[in-house]
N, C-alpha and C positions, 0 to 999 in steps of 0.2 A: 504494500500500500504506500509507503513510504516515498520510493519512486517513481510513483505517479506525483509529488512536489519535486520532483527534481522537471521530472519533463516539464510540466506546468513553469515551472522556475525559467528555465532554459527557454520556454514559447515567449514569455514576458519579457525573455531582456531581448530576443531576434526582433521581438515588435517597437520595443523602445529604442534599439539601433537605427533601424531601419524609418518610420515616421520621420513628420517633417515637425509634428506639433509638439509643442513646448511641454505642455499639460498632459497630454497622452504619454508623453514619454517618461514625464515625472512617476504618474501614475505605475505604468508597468516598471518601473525600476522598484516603485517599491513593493508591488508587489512581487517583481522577482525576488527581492530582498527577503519580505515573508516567507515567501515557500521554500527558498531555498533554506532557511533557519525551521519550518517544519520541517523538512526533508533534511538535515542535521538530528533534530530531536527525535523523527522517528528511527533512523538510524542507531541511532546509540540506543533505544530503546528495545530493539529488536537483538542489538547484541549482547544487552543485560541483561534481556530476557533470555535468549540463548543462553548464558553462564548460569544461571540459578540452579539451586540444589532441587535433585530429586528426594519429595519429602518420603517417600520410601526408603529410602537410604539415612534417616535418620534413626539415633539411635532411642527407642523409648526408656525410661526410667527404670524400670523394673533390668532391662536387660542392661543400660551401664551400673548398674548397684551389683549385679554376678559381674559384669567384667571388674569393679573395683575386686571384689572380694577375691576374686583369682589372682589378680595382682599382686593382695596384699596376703596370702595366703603362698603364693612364689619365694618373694622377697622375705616372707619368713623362714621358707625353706634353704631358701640360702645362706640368712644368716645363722638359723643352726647349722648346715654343712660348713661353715666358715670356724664356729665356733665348739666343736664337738674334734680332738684332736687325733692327729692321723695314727693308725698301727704303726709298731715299730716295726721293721723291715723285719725279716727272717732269715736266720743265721745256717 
């Protein structure tokens, strides 16, 4: 949809070049000026919207509360392996 203001944009300044009247030409300059600043806005709007999160891929509450607890149930395994001392070698 977007660039349909560009084309629109693009008709307004060949009409404003081209004319001999003062007024008509004011006019289509500014409205090129418009459309082409829509045709800006919807642009960037169309690529933000492209980036946005898939809210399926979000995570619910319930399941980052298990991912914490795996976490903190890991890093406790490691610091008893860290803290539980090694056999002595075998002679």
């Amino acid at each position: 949809m977007h660039w349909i203001y560009l084309l629109l944009a693009t008709g307004a300044f060949v009409i404003a070049m081209r004319t001999t009247s003062l007024a008509l030409m004011a006019v289509c300059l500014l409205a090129s000026l418009g459309l082409f600043v829509a045709w800006v806005l919807g642009w960037y709007a169309a690529r933000v919207g492209d980036s946005g999160r898939d809210e399926s891929q979000m995570i619910d509450p319930a399941e980052l509360r298990r991912l914490r607890e795996l976490a903190e149930a890991r890093k406790r395994a490691a610091a008893q392996a860290q803290q539980t001392p090694a056999e002595p070698p075998l002679q």
